[in-house]
NULOTI-802311 format. One record per residue (C-alpha): residue number from 1; residue in three letters; x, y, z. Coordinates in steps of 0.001 Angstrom, whole numbers, padded with zeros to 6 digits. Example, Ala and Ser with C-alpha at 12.3 -4.5 7.8 and 13.67 -1.06 7.14 Angstrom:
% residues 2
<seq:1&type:ALA&px:012300&py:-004500&pz:007800>
<seq:2&type:SER&px:013670&py:-001060&pz:007140>
This chain:
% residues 243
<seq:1&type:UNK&px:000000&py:000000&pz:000000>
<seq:2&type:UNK&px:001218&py:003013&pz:-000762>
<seq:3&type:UNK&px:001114&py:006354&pz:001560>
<seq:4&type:UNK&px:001080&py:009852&pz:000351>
<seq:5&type:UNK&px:001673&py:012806&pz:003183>
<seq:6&type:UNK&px:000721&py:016709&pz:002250>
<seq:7&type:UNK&px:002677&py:018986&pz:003960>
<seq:8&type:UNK&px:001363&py:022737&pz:003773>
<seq:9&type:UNK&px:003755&py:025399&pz:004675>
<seq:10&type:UNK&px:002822&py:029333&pz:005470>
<seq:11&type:UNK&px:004422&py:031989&pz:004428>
<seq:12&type:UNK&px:005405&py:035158&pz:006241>
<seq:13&type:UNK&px:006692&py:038285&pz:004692>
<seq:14&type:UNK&px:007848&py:041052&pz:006909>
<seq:15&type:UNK&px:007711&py:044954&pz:005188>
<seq:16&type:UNK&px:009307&py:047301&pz:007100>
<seq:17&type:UNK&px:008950&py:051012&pz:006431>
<seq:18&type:UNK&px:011749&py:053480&pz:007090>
<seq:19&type:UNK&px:010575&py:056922&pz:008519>
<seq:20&type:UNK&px:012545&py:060057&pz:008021>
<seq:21&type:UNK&px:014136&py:061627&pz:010834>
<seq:22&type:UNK&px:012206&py:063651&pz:013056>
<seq:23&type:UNK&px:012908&py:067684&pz:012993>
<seq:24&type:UNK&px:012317&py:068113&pz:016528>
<seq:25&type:UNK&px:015167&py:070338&pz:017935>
<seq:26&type:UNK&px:016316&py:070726&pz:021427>
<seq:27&type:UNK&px:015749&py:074432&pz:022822>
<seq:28&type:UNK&px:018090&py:076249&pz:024699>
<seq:29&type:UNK&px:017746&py:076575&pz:028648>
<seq:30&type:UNK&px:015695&py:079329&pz:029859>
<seq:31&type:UNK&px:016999&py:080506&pz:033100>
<seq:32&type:UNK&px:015087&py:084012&pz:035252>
<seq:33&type:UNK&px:016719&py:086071&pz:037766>
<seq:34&type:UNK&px:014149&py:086203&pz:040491>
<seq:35&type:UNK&px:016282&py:084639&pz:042840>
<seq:36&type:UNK&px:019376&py:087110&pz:042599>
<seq:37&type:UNK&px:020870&py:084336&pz:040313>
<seq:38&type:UNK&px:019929&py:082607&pz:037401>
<seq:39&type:UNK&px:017662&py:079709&pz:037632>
<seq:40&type:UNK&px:016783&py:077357&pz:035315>
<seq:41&type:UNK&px:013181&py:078568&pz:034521>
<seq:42&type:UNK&px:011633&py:074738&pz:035599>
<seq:43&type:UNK&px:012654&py:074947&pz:038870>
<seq:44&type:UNK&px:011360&py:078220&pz:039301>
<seq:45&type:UNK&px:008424&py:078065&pz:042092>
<seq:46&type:UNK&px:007673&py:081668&pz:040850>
<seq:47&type:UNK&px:004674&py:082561&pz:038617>
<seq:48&type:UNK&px:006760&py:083920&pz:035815>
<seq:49&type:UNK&px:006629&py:084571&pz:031988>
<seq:50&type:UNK&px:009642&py:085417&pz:029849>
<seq:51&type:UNK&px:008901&py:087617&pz:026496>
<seq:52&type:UNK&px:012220&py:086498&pz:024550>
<seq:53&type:UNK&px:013868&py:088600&pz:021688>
<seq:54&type:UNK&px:012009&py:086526&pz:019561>
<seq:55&type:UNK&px:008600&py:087543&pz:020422>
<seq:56&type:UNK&px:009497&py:091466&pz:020513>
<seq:57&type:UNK&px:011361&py:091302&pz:017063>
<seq:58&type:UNK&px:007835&py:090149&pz:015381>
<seq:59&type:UNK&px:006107&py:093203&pz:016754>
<seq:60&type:UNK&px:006543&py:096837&pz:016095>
<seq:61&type:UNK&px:009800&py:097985&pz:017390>
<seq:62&type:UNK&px:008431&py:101132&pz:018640>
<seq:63&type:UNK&px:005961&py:099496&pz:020705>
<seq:64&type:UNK&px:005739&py:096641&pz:023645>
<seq:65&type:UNK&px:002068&py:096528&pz:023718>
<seq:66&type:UNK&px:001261&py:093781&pz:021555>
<seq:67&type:UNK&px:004025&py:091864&pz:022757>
<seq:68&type:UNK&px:002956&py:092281&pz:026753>
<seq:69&type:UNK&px:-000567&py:091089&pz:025981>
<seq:70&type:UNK&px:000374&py:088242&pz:024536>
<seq:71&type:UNK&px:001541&py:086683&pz:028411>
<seq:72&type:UNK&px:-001642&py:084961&pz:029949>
<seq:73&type:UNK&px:-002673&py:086812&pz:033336>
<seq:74&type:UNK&px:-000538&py:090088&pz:032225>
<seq:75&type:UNK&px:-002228&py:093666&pz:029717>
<seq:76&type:UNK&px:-000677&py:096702&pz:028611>
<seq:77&type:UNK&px:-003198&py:098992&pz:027482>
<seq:78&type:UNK&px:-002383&py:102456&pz:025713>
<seq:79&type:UNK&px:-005064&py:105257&pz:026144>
<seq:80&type:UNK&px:-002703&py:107441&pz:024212>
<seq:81&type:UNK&px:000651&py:107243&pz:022298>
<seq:82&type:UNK&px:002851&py:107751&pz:024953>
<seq:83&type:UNK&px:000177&py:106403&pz:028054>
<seq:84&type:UNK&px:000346&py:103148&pz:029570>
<seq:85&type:UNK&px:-001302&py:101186&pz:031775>
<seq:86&type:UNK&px:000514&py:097981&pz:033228>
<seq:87&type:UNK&px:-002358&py:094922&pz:034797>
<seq:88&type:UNK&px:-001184&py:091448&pz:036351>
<seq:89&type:UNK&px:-004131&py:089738&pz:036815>
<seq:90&type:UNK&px:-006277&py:093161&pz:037683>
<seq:91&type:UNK&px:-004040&py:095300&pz:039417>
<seq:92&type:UNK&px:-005421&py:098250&pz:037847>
<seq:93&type:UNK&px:-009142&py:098094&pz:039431>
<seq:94&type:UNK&px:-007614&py:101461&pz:041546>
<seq:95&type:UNK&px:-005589&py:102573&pz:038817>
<seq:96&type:UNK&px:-007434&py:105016&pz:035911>
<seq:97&type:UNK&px:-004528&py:105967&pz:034525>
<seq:98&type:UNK&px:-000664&py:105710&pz:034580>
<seq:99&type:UNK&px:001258&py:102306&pz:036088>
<seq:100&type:UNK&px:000579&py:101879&pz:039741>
<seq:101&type:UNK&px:000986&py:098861&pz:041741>
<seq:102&type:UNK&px:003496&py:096842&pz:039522>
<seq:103&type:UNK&px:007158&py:097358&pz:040003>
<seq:104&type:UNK&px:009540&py:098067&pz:037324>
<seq:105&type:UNK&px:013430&py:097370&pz:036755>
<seq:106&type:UNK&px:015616&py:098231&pz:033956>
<seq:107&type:UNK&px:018901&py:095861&pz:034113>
<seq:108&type:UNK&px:018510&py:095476&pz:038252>
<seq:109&type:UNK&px:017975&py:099520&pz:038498>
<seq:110&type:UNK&px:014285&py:100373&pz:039542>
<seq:111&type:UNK&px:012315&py:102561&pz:037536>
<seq:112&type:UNK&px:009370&py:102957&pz:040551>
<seq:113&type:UNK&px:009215&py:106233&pz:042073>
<seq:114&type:UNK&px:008753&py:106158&pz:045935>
<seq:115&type:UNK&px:004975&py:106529&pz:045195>
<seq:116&type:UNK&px:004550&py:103036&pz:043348>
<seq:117&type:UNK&px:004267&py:105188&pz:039933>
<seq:118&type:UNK&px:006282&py:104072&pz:036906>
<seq:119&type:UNK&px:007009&py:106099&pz:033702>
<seq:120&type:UNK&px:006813&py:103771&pz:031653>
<seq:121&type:UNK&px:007336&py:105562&pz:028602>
<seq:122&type:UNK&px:010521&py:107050&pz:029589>
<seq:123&type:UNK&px:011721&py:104110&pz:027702>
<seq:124&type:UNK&px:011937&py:103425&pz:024262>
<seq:125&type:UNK&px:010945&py:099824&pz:023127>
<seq:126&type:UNK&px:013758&py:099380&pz:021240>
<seq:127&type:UNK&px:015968&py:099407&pz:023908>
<seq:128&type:UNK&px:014130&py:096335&pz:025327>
<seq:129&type:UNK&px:016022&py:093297&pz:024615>
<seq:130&type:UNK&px:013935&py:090764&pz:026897>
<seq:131&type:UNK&px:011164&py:090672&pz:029617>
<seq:132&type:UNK&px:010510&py:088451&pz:032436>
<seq:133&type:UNK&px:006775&py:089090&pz:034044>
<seq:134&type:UNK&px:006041&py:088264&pz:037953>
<seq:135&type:UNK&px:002291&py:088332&pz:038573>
<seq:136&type:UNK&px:000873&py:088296&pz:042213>
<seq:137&type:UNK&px:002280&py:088595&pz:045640>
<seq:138&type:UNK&px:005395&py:085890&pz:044436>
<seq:139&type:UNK&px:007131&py:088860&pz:043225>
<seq:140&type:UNK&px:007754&py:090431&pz:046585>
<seq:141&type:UNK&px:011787&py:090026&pz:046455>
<seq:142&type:UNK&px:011927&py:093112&pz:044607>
<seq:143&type:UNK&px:009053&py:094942&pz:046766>
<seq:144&type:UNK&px:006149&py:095377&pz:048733>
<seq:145&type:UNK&px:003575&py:095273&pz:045566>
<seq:146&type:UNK&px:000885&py:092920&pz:045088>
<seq:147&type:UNK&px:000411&py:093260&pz:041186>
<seq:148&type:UNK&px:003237&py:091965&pz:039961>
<seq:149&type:UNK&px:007268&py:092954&pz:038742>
<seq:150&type:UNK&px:008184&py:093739&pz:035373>
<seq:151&type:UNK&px:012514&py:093441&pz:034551>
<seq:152&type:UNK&px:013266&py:095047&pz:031805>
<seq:153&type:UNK&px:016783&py:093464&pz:030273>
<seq:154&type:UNK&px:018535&py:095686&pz:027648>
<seq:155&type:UNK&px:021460&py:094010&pz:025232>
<seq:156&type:UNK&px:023777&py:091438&pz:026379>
<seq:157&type:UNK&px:025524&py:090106&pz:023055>
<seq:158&type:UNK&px:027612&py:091740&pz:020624>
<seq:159&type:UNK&px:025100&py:094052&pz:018389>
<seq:160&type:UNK&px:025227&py:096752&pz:015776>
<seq:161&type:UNK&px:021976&py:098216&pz:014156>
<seq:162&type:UNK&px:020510&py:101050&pz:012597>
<seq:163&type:UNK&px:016861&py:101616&pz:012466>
<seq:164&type:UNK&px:014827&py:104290&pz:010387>
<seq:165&type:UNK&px:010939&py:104276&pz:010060>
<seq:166&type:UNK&px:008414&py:106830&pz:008807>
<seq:167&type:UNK&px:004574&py:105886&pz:008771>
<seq:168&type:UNK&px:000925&py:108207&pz:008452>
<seq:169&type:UNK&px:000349&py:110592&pz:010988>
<seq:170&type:UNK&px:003373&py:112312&pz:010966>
<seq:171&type:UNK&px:005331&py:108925&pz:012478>
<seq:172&type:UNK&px:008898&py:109223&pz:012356>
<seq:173&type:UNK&px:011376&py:106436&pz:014009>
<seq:174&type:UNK&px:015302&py:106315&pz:014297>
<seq:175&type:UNK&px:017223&py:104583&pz:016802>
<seq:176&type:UNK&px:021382&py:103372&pz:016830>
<seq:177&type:UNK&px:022314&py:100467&pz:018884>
<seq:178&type:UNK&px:025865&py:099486&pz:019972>
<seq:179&type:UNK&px:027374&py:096971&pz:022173>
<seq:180&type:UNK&px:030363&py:095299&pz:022169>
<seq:181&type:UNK&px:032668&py:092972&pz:024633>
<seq:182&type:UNK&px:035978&py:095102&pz:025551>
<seq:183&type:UNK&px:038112&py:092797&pz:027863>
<seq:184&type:UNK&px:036293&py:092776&pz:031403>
<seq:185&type:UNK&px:033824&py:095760&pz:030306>
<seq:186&type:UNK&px:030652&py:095241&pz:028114>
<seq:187&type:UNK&px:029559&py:098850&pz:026563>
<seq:188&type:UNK&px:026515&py:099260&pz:024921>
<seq:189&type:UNK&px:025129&py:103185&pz:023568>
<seq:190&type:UNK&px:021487&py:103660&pz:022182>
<seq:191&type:UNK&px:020143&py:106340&pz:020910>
<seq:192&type:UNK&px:016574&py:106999&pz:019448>
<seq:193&type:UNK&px:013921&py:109226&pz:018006>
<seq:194&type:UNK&px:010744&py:108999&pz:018127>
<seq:195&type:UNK&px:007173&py:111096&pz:017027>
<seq:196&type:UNK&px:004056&py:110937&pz:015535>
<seq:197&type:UNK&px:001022&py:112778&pz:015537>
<seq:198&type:UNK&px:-001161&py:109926&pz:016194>
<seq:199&type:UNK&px:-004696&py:109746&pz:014442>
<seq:200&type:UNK&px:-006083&py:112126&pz:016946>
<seq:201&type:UNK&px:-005894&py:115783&pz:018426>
<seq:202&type:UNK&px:-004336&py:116117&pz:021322>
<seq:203&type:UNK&px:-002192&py:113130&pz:021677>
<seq:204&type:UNK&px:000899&py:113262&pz:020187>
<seq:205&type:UNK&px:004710&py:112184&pz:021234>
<seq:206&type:UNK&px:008277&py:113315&pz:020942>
<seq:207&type:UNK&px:010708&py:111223&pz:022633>
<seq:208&type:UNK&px:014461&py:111680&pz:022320>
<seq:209&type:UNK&px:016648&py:109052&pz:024141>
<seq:210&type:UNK&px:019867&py:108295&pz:025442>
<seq:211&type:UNK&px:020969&py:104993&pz:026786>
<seq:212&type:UNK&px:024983&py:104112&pz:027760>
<seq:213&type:UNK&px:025735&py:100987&pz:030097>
<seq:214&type:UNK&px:028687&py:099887&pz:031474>
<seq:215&type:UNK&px:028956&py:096116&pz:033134>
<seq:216&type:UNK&px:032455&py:095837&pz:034226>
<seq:217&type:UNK&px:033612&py:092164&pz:035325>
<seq:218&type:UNK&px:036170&py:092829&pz:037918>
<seq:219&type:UNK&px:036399&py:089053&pz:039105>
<seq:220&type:UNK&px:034952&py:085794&pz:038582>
<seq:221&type:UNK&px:031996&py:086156&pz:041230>
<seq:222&type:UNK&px:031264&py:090339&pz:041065>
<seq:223&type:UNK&px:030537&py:092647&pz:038433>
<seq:224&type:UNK&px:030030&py:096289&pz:038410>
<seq:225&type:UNK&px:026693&py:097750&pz:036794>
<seq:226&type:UNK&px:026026&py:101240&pz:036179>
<seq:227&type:UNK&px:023949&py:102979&pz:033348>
<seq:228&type:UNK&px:022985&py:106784&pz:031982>
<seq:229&type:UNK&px:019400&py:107371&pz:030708>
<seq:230&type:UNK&px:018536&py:110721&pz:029531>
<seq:231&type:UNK&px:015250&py:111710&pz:027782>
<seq:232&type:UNK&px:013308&py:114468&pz:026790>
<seq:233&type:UNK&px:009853&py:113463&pz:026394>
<seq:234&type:UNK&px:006473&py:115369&pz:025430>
<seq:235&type:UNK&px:003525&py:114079&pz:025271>
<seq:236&type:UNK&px:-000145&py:114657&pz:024933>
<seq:237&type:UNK&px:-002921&py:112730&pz:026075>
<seq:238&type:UNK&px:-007108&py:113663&pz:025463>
<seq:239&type:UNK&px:-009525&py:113667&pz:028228>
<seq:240&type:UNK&px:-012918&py:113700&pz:028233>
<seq:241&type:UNK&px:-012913&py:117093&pz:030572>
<seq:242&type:UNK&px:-010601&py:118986&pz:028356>
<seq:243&type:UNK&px:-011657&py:120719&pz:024946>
Protein backbone atom coordinates (compact mmCIF):
# COMPACT_ATOMS: atom_id res chain seq x y z
CA UNK A 1 0.00 0.00 0.00
CA UNK A 2 1.22 3.01 -0.76
CA UNK A 3 1.11 6.35 1.56
CA UNK A 4 1.08 9.85 0.35
CA UNK A 5 1.67 12.81 3.18
CA UNK A 6 0.72 16.71 2.25
CA UNK A 7 2.68 18.99 3.96
CA UNK A 8 1.36 22.74 3.77
CA UNK A 9 3.76 25.40 4.68
CA UNK A 10 2.82 29.33 5.47
CA UNK A 11 4.42 31.99 4.43
CA UNK A 12 5.40 35.16 6.24
CA UNK A 13 6.69 38.28 4.69
CA UNK A 14 7.85 41.05 6.91
CA UNK A 15 7.71 44.95 5.19
CA UNK A 16 9.31 47.30 7.10
CA UNK A 17 8.95 51.01 6.43
CA UNK A 18 11.75 53.48 7.09
CA UNK A 19 10.57 56.92 8.52
CA UNK A 20 12.54 60.06 8.02
CA UNK A 21 14.14 61.63 10.83
CA UNK A 22 12.21 63.65 13.06
CA UNK A 23 12.91 67.68 12.99
CA UNK A 24 12.32 68.11 16.53
CA UNK A 25 15.17 70.34 17.93
CA UNK A 26 16.32 70.73 21.43
CA UNK A 27 15.75 74.43 22.82
CA UNK A 28 18.09 76.25 24.70
CA UNK A 29 17.75 76.58 28.65
CA UNK A 30 15.69 79.33 29.86
CA UNK A 31 17.00 80.51 33.10
CA UNK A 32 15.09 84.01 35.25
CA UNK A 33 16.72 86.07 37.77
CA UNK A 34 14.15 86.20 40.49
CA UNK A 35 16.28 84.64 42.84
CA UNK A 36 19.38 87.11 42.60
CA UNK A 37 20.87 84.34 40.31
CA UNK A 38 19.93 82.61 37.40
CA UNK A 39 17.66 79.71 37.63
CA UNK A 40 16.78 77.36 35.31
CA UNK A 41 13.18 78.57 34.52
CA UNK A 42 11.63 74.74 35.60
CA UNK A 43 12.65 74.95 38.87
CA UNK A 44 11.36 78.22 39.30
CA UNK A 45 8.42 78.07 42.09
CA UNK A 46 7.67 81.67 40.85
CA UNK A 47 4.67 82.56 38.62
CA UNK A 48 6.76 83.92 35.82
CA UNK A 49 6.63 84.57 31.99
CA UNK A 50 9.64 85.42 29.85
CA UNK A 51 8.90 87.62 26.50
CA UNK A 52 12.22 86.50 24.55
CA UNK A 53 13.87 88.60 21.69
CA UNK A 54 12.01 86.53 19.56
CA UNK A 55 8.60 87.54 20.42
CA UNK A 56 9.50 91.47 20.51
CA UNK A 57 11.36 91.30 17.06
CA UNK A 58 7.84 90.15 15.38
CA UNK A 59 6.11 93.20 16.75
CA UNK A 60 6.54 96.84 16.09
CA UNK A 61 9.80 97.99 17.39
CA UNK A 62 8.43 101.13 18.64
CA UNK A 63 5.96 99.50 20.71
CA UNK A 64 5.74 96.64 23.65
CA UNK A 65 2.07 96.53 23.72
CA UNK A 66 1.26 93.78 21.55
CA UNK A 67 4.03 91.86 22.76
CA UNK A 68 2.96 92.28 26.75
CA UNK A 69 -0.57 91.09 25.98
CA UNK A 70 0.37 88.24 24.54
CA UNK A 71 1.54 86.68 28.41
CA UNK A 72 -1.64 84.96 29.95
CA UNK A 73 -2.67 86.81 33.34
CA UNK A 74 -0.54 90.09 32.23
CA UNK A 75 -2.23 93.67 29.72
CA UNK A 76 -0.68 96.70 28.61
CA UNK A 77 -3.20 98.99 27.48
CA UNK A 78 -2.38 102.46 25.71
CA UNK A 79 -5.06 105.26 26.14
CA UNK A 80 -2.70 107.44 24.21
CA UNK A 81 0.65 107.24 22.30
CA UNK A 82 2.85 107.75 24.95
CA UNK A 83 0.18 106.40 28.05
CA UNK A 84 0.35 103.15 29.57
CA UNK A 85 -1.30 101.19 31.78
CA UNK A 86 0.51 97.98 33.23
CA UNK A 87 -2.36 94.92 34.80
CA UNK A 88 -1.18 91.45 36.35
CA UNK A 89 -4.13 89.74 36.82
CA UNK A 90 -6.28 93.16 37.68
CA UNK A 91 -4.04 95.30 39.42
CA UNK A 92 -5.42 98.25 37.85
CA UNK A 93 -9.14 98.09 39.43
CA UNK A 94 -7.61 101.46 41.55
CA UNK A 95 -5.59 102.57 38.82
CA UNK A 96 -7.43 105.02 35.91
CA UNK A 97 -4.53 105.97 34.52
CA UNK A 98 -0.66 105.71 34.58
CA UNK A 99 1.26 102.31 36.09
CA UNK A 100 0.58 101.88 39.74
CA UNK A 101 0.99 98.86 41.74
CA UNK A 102 3.50 96.84 39.52
CA UNK A 103 7.16 97.36 40.00
CA UNK A 104 9.54 98.07 37.32
CA UNK A 105 13.43 97.37 36.76
CA UNK A 106 15.62 98.23 33.96
CA UNK A 107 18.90 95.86 34.11
CA UNK A 108 18.51 95.48 38.25
CA UNK A 109 17.97 99.52 38.50
CA UNK A 110 14.28 100.37 39.54
CA UNK A 111 12.31 102.56 37.54
CA UNK A 112 9.37 102.96 40.55
CA UNK A 113 9.21 106.23 42.07
CA UNK A 114 8.75 106.16 45.93
CA UNK A 115 4.98 106.53 45.20
CA UNK A 116 4.55 103.04 43.35
CA UNK A 117 4.27 105.19 39.93
CA UNK A 118 6.28 104.07 36.91
CA UNK A 119 7.01 106.10 33.70
CA UNK A 120 6.81 103.77 31.65
CA UNK A 121 7.34 105.56 28.60
CA UNK A 122 10.52 107.05 29.59
CA UNK A 123 11.72 104.11 27.70
CA UNK A 124 11.94 103.43 24.26
CA UNK A 125 10.95 99.82 23.13
CA UNK A 126 13.76 99.38 21.24
CA UNK A 127 15.97 99.41 23.91
CA UNK A 128 14.13 96.34 25.33
CA UNK A 129 16.02 93.30 24.62
CA UNK A 130 13.94 90.76 26.90
CA UNK A 131 11.16 90.67 29.62
CA UNK A 132 10.51 88.45 32.44
CA UNK A 133 6.77 89.09 34.04
CA UNK A 134 6.04 88.26 37.95
CA UNK A 135 2.29 88.33 38.57
CA UNK A 136 0.87 88.30 42.21
CA UNK A 137 2.28 88.59 45.64
CA UNK A 138 5.40 85.89 44.44
CA UNK A 139 7.13 88.86 43.23
CA UNK A 140 7.75 90.43 46.59
CA UNK A 141 11.79 90.03 46.46
CA UNK A 142 11.93 93.11 44.61
CA UNK A 143 9.05 94.94 46.77
CA UNK A 144 6.15 95.38 48.73
CA UNK A 145 3.57 95.27 45.57
CA UNK A 146 0.89 92.92 45.09
CA UNK A 147 0.41 93.26 41.19
CA UNK A 148 3.24 91.96 39.96
CA UNK A 149 7.27 92.95 38.74
CA UNK A 150 8.18 93.74 35.37
CA UNK A 151 12.51 93.44 34.55
CA UNK A 152 13.27 95.05 31.81
CA UNK A 153 16.78 93.46 30.27
CA UNK A 154 18.53 95.69 27.65
CA UNK A 155 21.46 94.01 25.23
CA UNK A 156 23.78 91.44 26.38
CA UNK A 157 25.52 90.11 23.06
CA UNK A 158 27.61 91.74 20.62
CA UNK A 159 25.10 94.05 18.39
CA UNK A 160 25.23 96.75 15.78
CA UNK A 161 21.98 98.22 14.16
CA UNK A 162 20.51 101.05 12.60
CA UNK A 163 16.86 101.62 12.47
CA UNK A 164 14.83 104.29 10.39
CA UNK A 165 10.94 104.28 10.06
CA UNK A 166 8.41 106.83 8.81
CA UNK A 167 4.57 105.89 8.77
CA UNK A 168 0.93 108.21 8.45
CA UNK A 169 0.35 110.59 10.99
CA UNK A 170 3.37 112.31 10.97
CA UNK A 171 5.33 108.93 12.48
CA UNK A 172 8.90 109.22 12.36
CA UNK A 173 11.38 106.44 14.01
CA UNK A 174 15.30 106.32 14.30
CA UNK A 175 17.22 104.58 16.80
CA UNK A 176 21.38 103.37 16.83
CA UNK A 177 22.31 100.47 18.88
CA UNK A 178 25.87 99.49 19.97
CA UNK A 179 27.37 96.97 22.17
CA UNK A 180 30.36 95.30 22.17
CA UNK A 181 32.67 92.97 24.63
CA UNK A 182 35.98 95.10 25.55
CA UNK A 183 38.11 92.80 27.86
CA UNK A 184 36.29 92.78 31.40
CA UNK A 185 33.82 95.76 30.31
CA UNK A 186 30.65 95.24 28.11
CA UNK A 187 29.56 98.85 26.56
CA UNK A 188 26.51 99.26 24.92
CA UNK A 189 25.13 103.18 23.57
CA UNK A 190 21.49 103.66 22.18
CA UNK A 191 20.14 106.34 20.91
CA UNK A 192 16.57 107.00 19.45
CA UNK A 193 13.92 109.23 18.01
CA UNK A 194 10.74 109.00 18.13
CA UNK A 195 7.17 111.10 17.03
CA UNK A 196 4.06 110.94 15.54
CA UNK A 197 1.02 112.78 15.54
CA UNK A 198 -1.16 109.93 16.19
CA UNK A 199 -4.70 109.75 14.44
CA UNK A 200 -6.08 112.13 16.95
CA UNK A 201 -5.89 115.78 18.43
CA UNK A 202 -4.34 116.12 21.32
CA UNK A 203 -2.19 113.13 21.68
CA UNK A 204 0.90 113.26 20.19
CA UNK A 205 4.71 112.18 21.23
CA UNK A 206 8.28 113.31 20.94
CA UNK A 207 10.71 111.22 22.63
CA UNK A 208 14.46 111.68 22.32
CA UNK A 209 16.65 109.05 24.14
CA UNK A 210 19.87 108.30 25.44
CA UNK A 211 20.97 104.99 26.79
CA UNK A 212 24.98 104.11 27.76
CA UNK A 213 25.74 100.99 30.10
CA UNK A 214 28.69 99.89 31.47
CA UNK A 215 28.96 96.12 33.13
CA UNK A 216 32.45 95.84 34.23
CA UNK A 217 33.61 92.16 35.33
CA UNK A 218 36.17 92.83 37.92
CA UNK A 219 36.40 89.05 39.11
CA UNK A 220 34.95 85.79 38.58
CA UNK A 221 32.00 86.16 41.23
CA UNK A 222 31.26 90.34 41.06
CA UNK A 223 30.54 92.65 38.43
CA UNK A 224 30.03 96.29 38.41
CA UNK A 225 26.69 97.75 36.79
CA UNK A 226 26.03 101.24 36.18
CA UNK A 227 23.95 102.98 33.35
CA UNK A 228 22.99 106.78 31.98
CA UNK A 229 19.40 107.37 30.71
CA UNK A 230 18.54 110.72 29.53
CA UNK A 231 15.25 111.71 27.78
CA UNK A 232 13.31 114.47 26.79
CA UNK A 233 9.85 113.46 26.39
CA UNK A 234 6.47 115.37 25.43
CA UNK A 235 3.52 114.08 25.27
CA UNK A 236 -0.15 114.66 24.93
CA UNK A 237 -2.92 112.73 26.07
CA UNK A 238 -7.11 113.66 25.46
CA UNK A 239 -9.52 113.67 28.23
CA UNK A 240 -12.92 113.70 28.23
CA UNK A 241 -12.91 117.09 30.57
CA UNK A 242 -10.60 118.99 28.36
CA UNK A 243 -11.66 120.72 24.95
Amino acid sequence: MTKFYLLAFTIYSTIVFSQKKDSVMLISEVQIDTYKKPVSFINSTKSVSVVSQNLLSQNPPERLLESFNQIPGARMEERSPGSYRISLRGSTLRSPFGVRNVKVYLDDFILSDASGNTYFNIISPELINRMEIYKGSESGDFGAVTGGTVLLQTQNSDKISANLSVGSYGTFNESLNFSKQMGKHFFQIFQNYYRTDSYREQSAVDRKQIFIKDHFQYSKNAQLKAMILLSDLNYQTPGGLTP
